[in-house]
LOSE-131039 format. One record per residue (C-alpha): residue in one letter; x, y, z. Coordinates in Angstrom, 3 decimals, m for minus. Example, Ala and Ser with C-alpha at 12.3 -4.5 7.8 and 13.67 -1.06 7.14 Angstrom:
BEGIN
+------+----------+----------+----------+
! mido !     east !    north !       up !
+------+----------+----------+----------+
!    A !   12.300 !   m4.500 !    7.800 !
!    S !   13.670 !   m1.060 !    7.140 !
+------+----------+----------+----------+
This chain:
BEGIN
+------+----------+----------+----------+
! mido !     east !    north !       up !
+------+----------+----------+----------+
!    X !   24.361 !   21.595 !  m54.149 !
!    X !   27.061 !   20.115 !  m51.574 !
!    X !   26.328 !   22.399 !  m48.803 !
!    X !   27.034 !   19.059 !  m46.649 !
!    X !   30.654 !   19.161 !  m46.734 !
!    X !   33.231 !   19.612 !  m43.730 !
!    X !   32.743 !   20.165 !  m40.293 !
!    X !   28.620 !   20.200 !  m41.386 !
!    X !   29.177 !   16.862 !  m42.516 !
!    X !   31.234 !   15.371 !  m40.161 !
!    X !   28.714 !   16.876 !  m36.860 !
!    X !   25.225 !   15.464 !  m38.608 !
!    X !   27.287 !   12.052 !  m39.697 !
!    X !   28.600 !   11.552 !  m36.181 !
!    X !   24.825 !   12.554 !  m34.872 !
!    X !   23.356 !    9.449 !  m36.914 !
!    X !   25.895 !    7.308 !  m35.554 !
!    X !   25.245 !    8.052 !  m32.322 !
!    X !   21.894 !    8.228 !  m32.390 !
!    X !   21.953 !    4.387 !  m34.400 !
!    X !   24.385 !    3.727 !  m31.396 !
!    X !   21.970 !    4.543 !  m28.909 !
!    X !   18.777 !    3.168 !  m30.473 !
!    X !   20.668 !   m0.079 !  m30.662 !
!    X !   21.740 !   m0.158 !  m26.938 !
!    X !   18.170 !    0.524 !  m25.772 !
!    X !   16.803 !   m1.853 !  m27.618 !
!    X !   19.913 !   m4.565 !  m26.208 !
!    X !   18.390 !   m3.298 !  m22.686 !
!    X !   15.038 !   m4.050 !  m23.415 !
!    X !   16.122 !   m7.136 !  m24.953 !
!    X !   18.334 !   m8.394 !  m22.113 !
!    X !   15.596 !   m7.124 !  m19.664 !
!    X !   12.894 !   m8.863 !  m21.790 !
!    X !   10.942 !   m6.024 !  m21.899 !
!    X !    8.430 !   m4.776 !  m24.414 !
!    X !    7.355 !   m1.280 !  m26.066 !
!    X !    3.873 !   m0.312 !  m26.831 !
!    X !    2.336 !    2.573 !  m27.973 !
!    X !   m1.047 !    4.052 !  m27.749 !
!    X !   m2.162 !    6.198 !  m30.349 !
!    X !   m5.205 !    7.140 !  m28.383 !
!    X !   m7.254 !    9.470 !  m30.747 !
!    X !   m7.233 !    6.549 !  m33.087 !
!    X !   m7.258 !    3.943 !  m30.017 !
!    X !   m4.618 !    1.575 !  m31.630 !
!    X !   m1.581 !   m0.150 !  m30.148 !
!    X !    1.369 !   m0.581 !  m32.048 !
!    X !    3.688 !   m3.607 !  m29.881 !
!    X !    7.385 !   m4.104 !  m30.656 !
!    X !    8.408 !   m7.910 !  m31.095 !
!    X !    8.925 !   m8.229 !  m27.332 !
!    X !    5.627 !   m7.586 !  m26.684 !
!    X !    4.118 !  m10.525 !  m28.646 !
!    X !    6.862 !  m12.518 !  m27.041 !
!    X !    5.299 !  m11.477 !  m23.869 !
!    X !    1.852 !  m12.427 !  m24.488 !
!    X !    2.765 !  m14.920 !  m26.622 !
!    X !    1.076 !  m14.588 !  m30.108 !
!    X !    2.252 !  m13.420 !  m33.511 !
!    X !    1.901 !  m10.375 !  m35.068 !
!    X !   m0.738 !  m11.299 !  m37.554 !
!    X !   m2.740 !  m12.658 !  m34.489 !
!    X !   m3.033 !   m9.054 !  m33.156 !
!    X !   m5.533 !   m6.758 !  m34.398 !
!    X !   m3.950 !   m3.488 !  m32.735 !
!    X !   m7.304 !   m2.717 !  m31.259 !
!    X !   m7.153 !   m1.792 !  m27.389 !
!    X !  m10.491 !   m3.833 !  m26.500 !
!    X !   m8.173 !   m7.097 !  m28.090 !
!    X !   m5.250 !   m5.996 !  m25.853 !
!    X !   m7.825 !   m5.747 !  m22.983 !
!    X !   m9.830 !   m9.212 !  m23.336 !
!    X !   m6.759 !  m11.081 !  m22.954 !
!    X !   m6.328 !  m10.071 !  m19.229 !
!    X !   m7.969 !  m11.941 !  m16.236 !
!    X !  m11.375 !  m10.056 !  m15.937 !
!    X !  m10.802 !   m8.699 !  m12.727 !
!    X !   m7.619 !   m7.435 !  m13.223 !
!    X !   m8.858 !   m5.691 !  m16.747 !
!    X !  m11.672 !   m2.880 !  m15.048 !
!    X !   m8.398 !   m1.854 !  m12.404 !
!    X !   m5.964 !   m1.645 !  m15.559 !
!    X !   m8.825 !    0.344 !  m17.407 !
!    X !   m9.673 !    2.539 !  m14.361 !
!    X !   m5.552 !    3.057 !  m14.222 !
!    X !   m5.067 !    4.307 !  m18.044 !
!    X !   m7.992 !    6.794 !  m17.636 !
!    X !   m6.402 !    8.541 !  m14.651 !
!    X !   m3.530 !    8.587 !  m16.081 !
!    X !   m4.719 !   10.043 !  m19.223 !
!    X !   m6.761 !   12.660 !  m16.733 !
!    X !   m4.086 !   13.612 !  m14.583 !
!    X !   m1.053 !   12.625 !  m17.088 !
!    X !    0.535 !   10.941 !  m14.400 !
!    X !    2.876 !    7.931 !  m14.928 !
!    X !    0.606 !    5.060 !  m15.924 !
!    X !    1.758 !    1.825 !  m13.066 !
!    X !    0.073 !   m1.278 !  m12.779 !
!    X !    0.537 !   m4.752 !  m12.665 !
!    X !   m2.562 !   m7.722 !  m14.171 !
!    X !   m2.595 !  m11.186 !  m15.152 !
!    X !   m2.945 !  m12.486 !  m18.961 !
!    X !   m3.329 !  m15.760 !  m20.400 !
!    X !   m0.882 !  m17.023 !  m23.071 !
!    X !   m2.658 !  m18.687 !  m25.978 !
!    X !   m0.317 !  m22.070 !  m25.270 !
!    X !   m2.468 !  m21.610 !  m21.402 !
!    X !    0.419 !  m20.107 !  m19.661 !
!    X !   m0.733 !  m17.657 !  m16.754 !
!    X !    1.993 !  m14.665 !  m16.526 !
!    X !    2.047 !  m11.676 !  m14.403 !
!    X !    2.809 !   m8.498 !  m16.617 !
!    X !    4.173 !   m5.220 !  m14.931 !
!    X !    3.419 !   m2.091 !  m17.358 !
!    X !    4.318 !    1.647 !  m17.170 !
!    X !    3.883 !    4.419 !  m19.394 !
!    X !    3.551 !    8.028 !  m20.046 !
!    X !    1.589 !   10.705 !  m21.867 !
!    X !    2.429 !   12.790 !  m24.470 !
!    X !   m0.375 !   15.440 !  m25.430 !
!    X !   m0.881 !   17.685 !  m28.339 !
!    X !   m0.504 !   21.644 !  m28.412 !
!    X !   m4.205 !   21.941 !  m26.810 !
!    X !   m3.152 !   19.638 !  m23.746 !
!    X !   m5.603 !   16.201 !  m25.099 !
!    X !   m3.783 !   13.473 !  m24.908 !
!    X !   m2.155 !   12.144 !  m28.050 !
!    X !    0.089 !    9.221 !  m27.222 !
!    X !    0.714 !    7.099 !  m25.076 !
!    X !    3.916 !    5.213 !  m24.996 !
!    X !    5.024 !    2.434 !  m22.366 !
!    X !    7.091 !   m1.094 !  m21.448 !
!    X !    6.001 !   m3.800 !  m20.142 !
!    X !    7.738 !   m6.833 !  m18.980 !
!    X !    7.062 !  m10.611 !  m17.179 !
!    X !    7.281 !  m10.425 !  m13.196 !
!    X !    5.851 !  m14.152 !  m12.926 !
!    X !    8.880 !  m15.500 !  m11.746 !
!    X !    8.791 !  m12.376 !   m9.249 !
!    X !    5.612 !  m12.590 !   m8.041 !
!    X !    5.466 !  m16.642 !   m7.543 !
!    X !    8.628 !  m15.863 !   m5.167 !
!    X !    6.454 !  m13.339 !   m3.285 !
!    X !    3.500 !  m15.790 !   m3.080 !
!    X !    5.872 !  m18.555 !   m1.746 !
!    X !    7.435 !  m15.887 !    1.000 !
!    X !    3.771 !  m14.997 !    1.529 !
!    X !    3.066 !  m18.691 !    1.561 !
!    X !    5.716 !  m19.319 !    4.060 !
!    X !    4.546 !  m16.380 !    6.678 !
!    X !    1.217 !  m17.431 !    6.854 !
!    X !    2.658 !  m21.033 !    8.066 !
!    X !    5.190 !  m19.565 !   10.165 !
!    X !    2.190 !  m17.804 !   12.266 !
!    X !    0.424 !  m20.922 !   12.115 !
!    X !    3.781 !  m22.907 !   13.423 !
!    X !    3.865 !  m20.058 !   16.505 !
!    X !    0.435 !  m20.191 !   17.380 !
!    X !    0.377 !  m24.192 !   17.749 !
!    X !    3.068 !  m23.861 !   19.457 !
!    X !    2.217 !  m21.207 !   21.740 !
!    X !   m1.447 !  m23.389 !   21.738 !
!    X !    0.606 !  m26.405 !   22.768 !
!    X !    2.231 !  m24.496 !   25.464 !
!    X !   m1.327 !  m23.638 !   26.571 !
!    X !   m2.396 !  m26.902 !   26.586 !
!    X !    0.481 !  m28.127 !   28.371 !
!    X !   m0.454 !  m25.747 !   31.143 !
!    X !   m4.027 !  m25.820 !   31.473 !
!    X !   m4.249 !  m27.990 !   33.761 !
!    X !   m2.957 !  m25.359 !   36.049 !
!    X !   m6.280 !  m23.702 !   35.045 !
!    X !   m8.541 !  m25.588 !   35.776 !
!    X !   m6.941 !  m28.414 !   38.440 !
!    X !   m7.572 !  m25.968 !   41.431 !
!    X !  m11.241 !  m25.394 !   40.195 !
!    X !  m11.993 !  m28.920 !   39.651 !
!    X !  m10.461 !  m29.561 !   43.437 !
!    X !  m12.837 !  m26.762 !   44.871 !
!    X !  m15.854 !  m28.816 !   43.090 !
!    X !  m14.666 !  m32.466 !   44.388 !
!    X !  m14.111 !  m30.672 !   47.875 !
!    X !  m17.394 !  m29.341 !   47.878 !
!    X !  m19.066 !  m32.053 !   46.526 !
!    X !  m17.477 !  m34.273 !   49.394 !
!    X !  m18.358 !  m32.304 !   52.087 !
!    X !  m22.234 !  m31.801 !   50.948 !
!    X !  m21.903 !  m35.842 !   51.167 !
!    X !  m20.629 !  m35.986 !   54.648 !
!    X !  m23.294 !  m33.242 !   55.631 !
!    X !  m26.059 !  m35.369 !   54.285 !
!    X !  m25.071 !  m38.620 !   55.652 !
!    X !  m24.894 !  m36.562 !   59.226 !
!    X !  m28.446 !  m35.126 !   58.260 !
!    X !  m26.385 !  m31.678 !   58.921 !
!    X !  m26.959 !  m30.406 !   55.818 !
!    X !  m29.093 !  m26.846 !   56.398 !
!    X !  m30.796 !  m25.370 !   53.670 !
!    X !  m28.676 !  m22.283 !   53.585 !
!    X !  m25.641 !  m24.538 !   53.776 !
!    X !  m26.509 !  m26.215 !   50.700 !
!    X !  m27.449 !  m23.405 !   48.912 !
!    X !  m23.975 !  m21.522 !   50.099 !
!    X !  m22.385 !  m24.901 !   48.700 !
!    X !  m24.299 !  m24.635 !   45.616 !
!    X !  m23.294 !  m21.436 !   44.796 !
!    X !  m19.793 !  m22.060 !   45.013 !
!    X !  m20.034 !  m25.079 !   42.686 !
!    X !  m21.783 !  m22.890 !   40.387 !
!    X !  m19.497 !  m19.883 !   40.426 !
!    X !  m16.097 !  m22.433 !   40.033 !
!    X !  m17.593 !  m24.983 !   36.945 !
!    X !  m18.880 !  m21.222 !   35.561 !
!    X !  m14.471 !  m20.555 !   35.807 !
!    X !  m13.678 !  m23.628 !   34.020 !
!    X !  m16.517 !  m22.881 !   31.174 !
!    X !  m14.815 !  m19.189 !   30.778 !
!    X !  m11.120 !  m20.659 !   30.641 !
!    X !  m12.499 !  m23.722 !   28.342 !
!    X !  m13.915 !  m20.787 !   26.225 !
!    X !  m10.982 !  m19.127 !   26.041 !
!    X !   m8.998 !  m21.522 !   24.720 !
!    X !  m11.756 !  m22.162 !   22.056 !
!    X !  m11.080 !  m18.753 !   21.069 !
!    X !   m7.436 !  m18.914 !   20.876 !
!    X !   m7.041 !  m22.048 !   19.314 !
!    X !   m9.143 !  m20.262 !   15.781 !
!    X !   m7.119 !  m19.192 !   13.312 !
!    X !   m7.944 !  m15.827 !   13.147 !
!    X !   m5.899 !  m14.781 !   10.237 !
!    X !   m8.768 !  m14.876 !    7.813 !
!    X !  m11.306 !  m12.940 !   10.125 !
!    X !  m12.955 !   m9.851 !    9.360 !
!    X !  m11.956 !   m6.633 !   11.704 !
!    X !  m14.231 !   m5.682 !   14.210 !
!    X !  m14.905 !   m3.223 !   16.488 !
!    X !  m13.759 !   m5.095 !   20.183 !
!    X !  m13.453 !   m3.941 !   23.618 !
!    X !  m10.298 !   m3.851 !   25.043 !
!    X !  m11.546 !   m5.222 !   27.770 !
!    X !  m12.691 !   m8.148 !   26.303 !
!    X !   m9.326 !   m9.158 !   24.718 !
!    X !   m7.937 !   m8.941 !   28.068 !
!    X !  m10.269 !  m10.703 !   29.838 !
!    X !   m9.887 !  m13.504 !   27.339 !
!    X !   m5.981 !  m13.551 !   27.412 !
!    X !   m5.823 !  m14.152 !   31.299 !
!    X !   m8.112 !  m16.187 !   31.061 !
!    X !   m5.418 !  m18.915 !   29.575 !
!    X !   m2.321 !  m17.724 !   32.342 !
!    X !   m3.404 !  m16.412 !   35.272 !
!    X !   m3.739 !  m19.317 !   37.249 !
!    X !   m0.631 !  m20.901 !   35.792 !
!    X !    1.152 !  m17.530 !   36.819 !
!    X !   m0.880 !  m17.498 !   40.178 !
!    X !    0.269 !  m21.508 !   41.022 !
!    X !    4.028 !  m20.203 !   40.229 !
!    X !    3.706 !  m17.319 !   43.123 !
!    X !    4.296 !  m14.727 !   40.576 !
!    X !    2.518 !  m11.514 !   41.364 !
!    X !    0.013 !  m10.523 !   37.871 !
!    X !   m0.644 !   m6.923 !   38.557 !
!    X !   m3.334 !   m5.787 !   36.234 !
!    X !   m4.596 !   m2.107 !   36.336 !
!    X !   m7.859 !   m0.928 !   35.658 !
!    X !   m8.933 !   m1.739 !   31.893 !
!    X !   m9.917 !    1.460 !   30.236 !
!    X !  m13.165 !    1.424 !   28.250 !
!    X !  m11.894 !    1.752 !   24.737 !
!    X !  m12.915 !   m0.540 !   21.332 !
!    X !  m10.387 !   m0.879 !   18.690 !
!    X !  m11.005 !   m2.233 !   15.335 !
!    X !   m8.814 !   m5.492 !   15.234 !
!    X !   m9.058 !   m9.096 !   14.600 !
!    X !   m9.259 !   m9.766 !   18.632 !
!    X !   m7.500 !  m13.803 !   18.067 !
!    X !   m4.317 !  m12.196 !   16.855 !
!    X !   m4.182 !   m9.358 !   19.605 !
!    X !   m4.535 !  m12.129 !   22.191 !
!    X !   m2.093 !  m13.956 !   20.437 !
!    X !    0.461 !  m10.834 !   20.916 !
!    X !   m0.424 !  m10.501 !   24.103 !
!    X !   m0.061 !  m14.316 !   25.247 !
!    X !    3.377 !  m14.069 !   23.676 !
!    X !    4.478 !  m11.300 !   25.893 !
!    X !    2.778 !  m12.707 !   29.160 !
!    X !    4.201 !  m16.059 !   28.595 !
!    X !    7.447 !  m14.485 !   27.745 !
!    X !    7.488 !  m12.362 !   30.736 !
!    X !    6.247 !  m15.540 !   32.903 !
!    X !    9.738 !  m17.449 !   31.339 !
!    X !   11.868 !  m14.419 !   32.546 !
!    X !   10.340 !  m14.228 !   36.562 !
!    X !    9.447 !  m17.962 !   37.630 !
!    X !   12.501 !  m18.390 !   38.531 !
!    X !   13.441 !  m14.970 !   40.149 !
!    X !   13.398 !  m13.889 !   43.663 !
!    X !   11.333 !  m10.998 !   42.773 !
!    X !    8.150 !  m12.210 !   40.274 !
!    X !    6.761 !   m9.439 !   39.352 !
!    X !    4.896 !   m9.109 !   35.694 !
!    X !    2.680 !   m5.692 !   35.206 !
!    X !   m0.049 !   m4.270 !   32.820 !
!    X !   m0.717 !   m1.112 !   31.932 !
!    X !   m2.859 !    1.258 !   30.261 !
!    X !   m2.334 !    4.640 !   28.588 !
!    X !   m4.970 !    6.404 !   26.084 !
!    X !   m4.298 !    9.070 !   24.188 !
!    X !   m6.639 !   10.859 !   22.122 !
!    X !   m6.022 !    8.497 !   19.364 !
!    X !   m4.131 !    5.561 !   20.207 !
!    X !   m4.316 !    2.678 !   22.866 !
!    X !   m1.188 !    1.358 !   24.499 !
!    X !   m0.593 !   m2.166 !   26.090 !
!    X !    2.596 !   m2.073 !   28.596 !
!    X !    3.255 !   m5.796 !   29.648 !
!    X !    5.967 !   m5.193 !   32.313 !
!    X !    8.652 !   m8.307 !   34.095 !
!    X !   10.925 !   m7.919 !   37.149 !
!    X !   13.467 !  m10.437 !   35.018 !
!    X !   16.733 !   m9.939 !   34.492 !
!    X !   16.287 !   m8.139 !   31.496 !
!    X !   17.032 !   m8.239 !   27.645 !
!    X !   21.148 !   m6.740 !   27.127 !
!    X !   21.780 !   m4.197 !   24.901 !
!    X !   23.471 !   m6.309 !   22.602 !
!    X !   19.931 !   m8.329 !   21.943 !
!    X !   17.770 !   m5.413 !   22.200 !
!    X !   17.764 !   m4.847 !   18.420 !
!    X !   17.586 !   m8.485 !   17.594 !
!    X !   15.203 !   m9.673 !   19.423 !
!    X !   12.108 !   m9.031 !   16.536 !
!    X !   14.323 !  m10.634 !   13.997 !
!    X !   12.920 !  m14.184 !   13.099 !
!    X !   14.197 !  m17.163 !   15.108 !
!    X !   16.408 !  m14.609 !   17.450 !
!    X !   15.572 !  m16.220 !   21.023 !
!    X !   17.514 !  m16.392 !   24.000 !
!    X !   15.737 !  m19.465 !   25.444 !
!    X !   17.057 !  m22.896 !   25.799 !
!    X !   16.850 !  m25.308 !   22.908 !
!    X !   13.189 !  m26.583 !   22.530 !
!    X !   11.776 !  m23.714 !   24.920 !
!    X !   11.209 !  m20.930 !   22.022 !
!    X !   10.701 !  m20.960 !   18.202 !
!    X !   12.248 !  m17.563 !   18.008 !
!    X !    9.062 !  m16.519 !   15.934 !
!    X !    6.670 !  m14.669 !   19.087 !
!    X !    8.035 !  m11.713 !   18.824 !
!    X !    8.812 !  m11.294 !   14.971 !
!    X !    5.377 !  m12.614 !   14.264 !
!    X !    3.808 !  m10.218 !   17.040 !
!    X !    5.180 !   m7.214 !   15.688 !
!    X !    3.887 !   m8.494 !   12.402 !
!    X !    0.601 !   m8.683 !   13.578 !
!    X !    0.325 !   m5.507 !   15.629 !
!    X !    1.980 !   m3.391 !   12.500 !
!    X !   m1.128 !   m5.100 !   10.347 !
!    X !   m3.388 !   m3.533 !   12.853 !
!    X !   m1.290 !    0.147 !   11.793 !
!    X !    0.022 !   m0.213 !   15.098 !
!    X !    3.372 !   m0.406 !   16.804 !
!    X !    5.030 !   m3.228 !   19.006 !
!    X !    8.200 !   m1.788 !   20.619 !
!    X !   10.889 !   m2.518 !   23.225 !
!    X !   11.584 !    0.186 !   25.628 !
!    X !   15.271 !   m0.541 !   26.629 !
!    X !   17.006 !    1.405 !   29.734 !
!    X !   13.743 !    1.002 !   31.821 !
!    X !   14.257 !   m0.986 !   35.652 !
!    X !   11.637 !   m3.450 !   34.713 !
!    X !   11.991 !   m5.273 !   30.795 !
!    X !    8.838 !   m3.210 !   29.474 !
!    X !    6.956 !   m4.248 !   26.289 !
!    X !    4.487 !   m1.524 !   24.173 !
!    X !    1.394 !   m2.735 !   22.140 !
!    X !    0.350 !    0.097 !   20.423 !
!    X !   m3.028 !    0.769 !   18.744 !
!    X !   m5.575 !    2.800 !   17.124 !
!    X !   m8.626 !    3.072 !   18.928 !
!    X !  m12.074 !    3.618 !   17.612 !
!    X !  m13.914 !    6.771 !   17.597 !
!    X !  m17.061 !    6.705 !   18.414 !
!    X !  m19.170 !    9.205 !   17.482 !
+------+----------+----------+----------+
């Protein structure tokens, strides 16, 4: 009758213990980690919750019927067909089951639950359990939303500035084209009052009046178009060219009226799919960057370039500056790394430029070693078919 005796004894004795040892320090983890442990016993399609779990959502354990479609009408409808869809390709594929959705506390509290889980299945291969944690990430995901939060006003800080910047040099635009007007204007008057004024003379005249307010309407535009906010806009399919266009629209007169030679090369005819505000905004930055590096340079020199590939577009924007050194060449797309003076730089073009371009599933890069400081915009074009 006492077959349990001795070394038999002592092995399944020290088992239990070990095993109560170890059921009690997972369930301190979960504890300590506030998470809870549900199973599925999906040919039945009940839940059974540890007490963790109606901590989590908050009700007791008489409120909770055990029925999935309970467990499922207490998460935010549009987060419940995604957590649905989830379970049933993970009971499909018997992959790990990973989500995250939103559920209302009874008391009105809103709280972000992370769940995982796994699949056990019988000797035939259906699916007979499935067991899983889940735990609070509210306090998690409120952090991310503030960080989010705090981007999207960081981009908004750069492009004021940068707008500001614009503004405080527009009048480079558009004072020379305003003086070619009044000039005109004046010496139509004098023409008249001579009764010099031939008909071809006046239509000559004309013209050019035309042809410089029609400059001031395109730069006017342009700034309309920058000053958007296009981080809510749908992508679209834009030319290249267009972009471009619109960009220089804003400088090149500034950069003409500073004797700095703008080399542009020709503009190949590509679309890419891209919120075209934001890739002018990149491509201000690194114009008015390379403008702050030449003005004051014997040699002003500021370059772009072209290069398609079969599927990618690339943007070099090219100075004859002095350079970035090797010891800021890794810093320089870290937030609020400038080497401008105080007041002349936020420290945020660049970060928030390679932000933007990586958004795009493109790449902004720095091509160190080169004689000329050389920026890359890098980006996916369209195919058309």
């Amino acid at each position: 009758m006492l077959k349990k005796c001795g070394k038999d004894f002592f092995y399944e004795n020290h088992y239990q213990m070990v095993s109560q040892n170890l059921e009690e320090r997972l369930r301190f983890v979960l504890l300590v980690a506030k998470m809870g442990v549900w199973e599925w016993d999906v040919p039945n399609n009940h839940l059974s919750w540890d007490d963790n779990m109606f901590e989590l959502y908050g009700i007791q354990k008489g409120e909770f019927s055990g029925r999935v479609q309970d467990w499922v009408n207490s998460l935010f409808a549009e987060d419940a067909v995604e957590t649905q869809k989830k379970l049933q390709e993970s009971l499909e594929s018997g992959q790990m089951f990973s989500t995250q959705y939103r559920i209302m506390t009874p008391a009105g509290d809103v709280r972000n639950i992370g769940a995982r889980g796994y699949v056990e299945r019988d000797p035939h291969g259906e699916p007979n359990r499935m067991i899983g944690v889940n735990w609070d990430e509210t306090t998690d995901y409120e952090q991310k939303r503030t960080i989010e939060n705090q981007k999207i006003k960081m981009v908004e800080a750069s492009r004021l500035s940068s707008l500001g910047e614009i503004a405080g040099g527009i009048a480079h635009e558009i004072n020379n084209p305003l003086t070619i007007i009044l000039g005109t204007s004046q010496h139509l008057r004098k023409l008249h009052s001579r009764n010099e004024l031939a008909p071809e003379v006046l239509l000559e005249k004309l013209a050019k009046i035309e042809s410089t307010a029609d400059r001031i309407v395109r730069i006017v535009k342009s700034l309309k178009f920058f000053a958007r906010d296009g981080s809510e806009d749908l992508y679209s399919h834009c030319p290249l060219g267009t972009i471009v266009h619109e960009t220089l629209e804003l400088c090149q007169e500034k950069i003409k009226n500073f004797s700095v030679n703008l080399s542009v090369a020709s503009i190949p005819d590509v679309t890419i799919e891209c919120r075209p505000v934001q890739i002018s905004q990149v491509l201000l930055n690194l114009l008015t960057n390379a403008f702050d590096a030449v003005h004051d340079s014997e040699e002003k020199l500021i370059m772009i370039e072209f290069e398609v590939t079969e599927k990618l577009v690339r943007i070099f924007v090219k100075d004859s500056g002095l350079g970035i050194p090797n010891a800021n060449s890794e810093k320089i797309f870290i937030p609020f790394f400038t080497t401008k003076d105080i007041g002349k730089g936020t420290g945020l073009g660049l970060s928030l430029s390679k932000g933007i371009i990586e958004s795009h599933g493109g790449r902004l890069t720095f091509l160190a070693n080169l004689k000329m400081t050389t920026f890359v915009i890098e980006l996916p074009k369209v195919h058309h078919k």
